[in-house]
C-alpha positions as CSV (number, residue, x, y, z in Angstrom):
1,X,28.9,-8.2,28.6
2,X,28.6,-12.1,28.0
3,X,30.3,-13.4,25.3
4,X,27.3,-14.7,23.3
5,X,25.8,-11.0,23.2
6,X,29.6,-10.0,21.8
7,X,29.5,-12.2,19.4
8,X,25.8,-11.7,18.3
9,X,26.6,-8.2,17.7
10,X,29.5,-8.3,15.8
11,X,28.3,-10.6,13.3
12,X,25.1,-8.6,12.4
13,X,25.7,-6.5,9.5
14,X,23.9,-3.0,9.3
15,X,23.8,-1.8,5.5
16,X,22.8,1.5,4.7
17,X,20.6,1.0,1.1
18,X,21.5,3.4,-1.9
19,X,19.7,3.7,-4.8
20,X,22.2,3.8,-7.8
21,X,22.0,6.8,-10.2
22,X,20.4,4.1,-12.7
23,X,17.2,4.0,-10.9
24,X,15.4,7.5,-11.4
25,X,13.7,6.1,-14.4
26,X,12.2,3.0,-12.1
27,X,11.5,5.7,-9.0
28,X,9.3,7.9,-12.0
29,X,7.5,5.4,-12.9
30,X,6.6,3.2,-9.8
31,X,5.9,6.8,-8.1
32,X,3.4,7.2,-11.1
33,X,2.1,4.1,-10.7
34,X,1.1,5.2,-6.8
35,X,-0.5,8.1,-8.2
36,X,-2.4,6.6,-10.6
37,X,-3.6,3.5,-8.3
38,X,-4.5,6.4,-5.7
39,X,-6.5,8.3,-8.2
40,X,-8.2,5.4,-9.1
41,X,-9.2,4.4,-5.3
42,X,-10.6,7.5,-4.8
43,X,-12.5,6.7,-8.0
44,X,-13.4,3.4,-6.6
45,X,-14.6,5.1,-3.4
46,X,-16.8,7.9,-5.2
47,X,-18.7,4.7,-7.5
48,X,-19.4,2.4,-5.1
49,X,-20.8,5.9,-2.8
50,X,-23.2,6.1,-6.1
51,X,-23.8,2.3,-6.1
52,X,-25.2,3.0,-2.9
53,X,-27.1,5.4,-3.5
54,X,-29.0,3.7,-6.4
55,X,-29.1,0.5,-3.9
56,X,-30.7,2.5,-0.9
57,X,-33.5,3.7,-3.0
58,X,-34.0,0.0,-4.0
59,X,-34.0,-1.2,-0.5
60,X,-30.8,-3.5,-1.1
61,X,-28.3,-1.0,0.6
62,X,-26.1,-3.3,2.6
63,X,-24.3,-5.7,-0.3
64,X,-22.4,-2.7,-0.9
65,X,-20.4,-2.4,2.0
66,X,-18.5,-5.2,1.0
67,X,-17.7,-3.0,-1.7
68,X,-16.6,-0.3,0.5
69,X,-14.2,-2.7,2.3
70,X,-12.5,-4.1,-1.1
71,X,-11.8,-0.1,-1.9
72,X,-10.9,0.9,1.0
73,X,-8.7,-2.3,1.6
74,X,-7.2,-2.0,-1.9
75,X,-6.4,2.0,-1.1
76,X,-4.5,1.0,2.0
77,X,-2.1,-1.6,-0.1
78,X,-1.2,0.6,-2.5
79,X,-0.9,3.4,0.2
80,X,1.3,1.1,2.3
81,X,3.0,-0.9,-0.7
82,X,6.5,0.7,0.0
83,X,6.5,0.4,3.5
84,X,5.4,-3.8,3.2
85,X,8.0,-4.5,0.5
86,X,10.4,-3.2,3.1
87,X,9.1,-5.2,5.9
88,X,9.8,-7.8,3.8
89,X,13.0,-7.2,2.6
């Protein structure tokens, strides 16, 4: 072992997060909140399936893919919201 690999390792905290007692009102309500933005996408999903729907007899079916993608995009956010803040953090 070199020396700069010792003393790279011994510097480099590793902390172990805890979430204080105070925080089981904040946990309710942002799990809640991923619940409800959830519900919604599905929502989302099931609307623009109808906007489709009414497009394609119309003959204008492909401006609502775009659509799609927004939703679907927007689902996998709010799916992946905890584990991006933590990338981040």
């Amino acid at each position: 072992m070199n020396l700069i690999s010792a003393i790279t390792t011994s510097v480099i905290p590793d902390p172990t997060p805890v979430v204080p007692d105070q925080a089981g009102g904040l946990l309710t309500g942002l799990n809640w909140a991923s619940g409800i933005g959830l519900v919604l996408g599905v929502l989302g999903v099931i609307i623009v399936g109808i906007g489709m729907v009414i497009q394609l007899n119309r003959g204008e079916g492909g401006q609502s893919l775009a659509k799609l993608g927004w939703v679907m995009l927007g689902c996998i956010i709010i799916a992946g919201a905890g584990g991006i803040v933590r990338a981040f953090v």
